[in-house]
N, C-alpha and C positions, 0 to 999 in steps of 0.2 A: 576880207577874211581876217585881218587884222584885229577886228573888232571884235567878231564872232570870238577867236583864240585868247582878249581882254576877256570876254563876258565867260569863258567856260574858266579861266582860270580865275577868275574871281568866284564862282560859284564853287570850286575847289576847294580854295580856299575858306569857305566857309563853311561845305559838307565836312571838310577834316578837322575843322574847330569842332560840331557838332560831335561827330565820330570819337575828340578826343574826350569834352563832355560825357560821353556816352560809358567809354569804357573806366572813365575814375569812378564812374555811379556802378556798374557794375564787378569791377575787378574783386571786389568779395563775397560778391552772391549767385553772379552768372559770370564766373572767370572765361568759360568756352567764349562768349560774347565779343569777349574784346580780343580777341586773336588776328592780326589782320586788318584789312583794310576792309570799311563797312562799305557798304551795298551802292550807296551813292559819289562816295570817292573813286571806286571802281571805276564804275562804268561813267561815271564824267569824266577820268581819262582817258576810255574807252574813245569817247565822243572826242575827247584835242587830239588824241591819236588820231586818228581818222582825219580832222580836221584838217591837219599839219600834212599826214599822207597826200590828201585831195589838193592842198595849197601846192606842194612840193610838183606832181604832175601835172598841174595844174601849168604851171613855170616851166616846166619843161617843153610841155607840148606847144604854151607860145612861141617858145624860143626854138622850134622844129618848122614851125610854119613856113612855109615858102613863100616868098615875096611877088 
């Protein structure tokens, strides 16, 4: 899962460069536009969120196991 939570965070990283390209091109023609976080940074936290949730239970329920 290590890996998985490398690959979402590097695409993060790159939907928010884009995002920030986004809103300097817009901030004086579509100001509403750049309010926030765009569409893909969202929800790719969305997706480590979750990621990091299922790794966390994940560890737990090994460590509940009975021997």
């Amino acid at each position: 899962m290590r890996d998985i939570l490398k690959l979402v965070d590097q695409l993060i990283e790159v939907a928010e460069e884009e995002d920030r390209k986004h809103k300097i091109k817009h901030i004086n023609s579509k100001a509403e536009t750049t309010v926030g976080e765009g569409f893909m940074v969202f929800h790719l936290k969305q997706i480590k969120k979750y990621v990091e949730e299922r790794r966390e239970n994940d560890f737990k329920s090994e460590n509940n196991r009975p021997e």
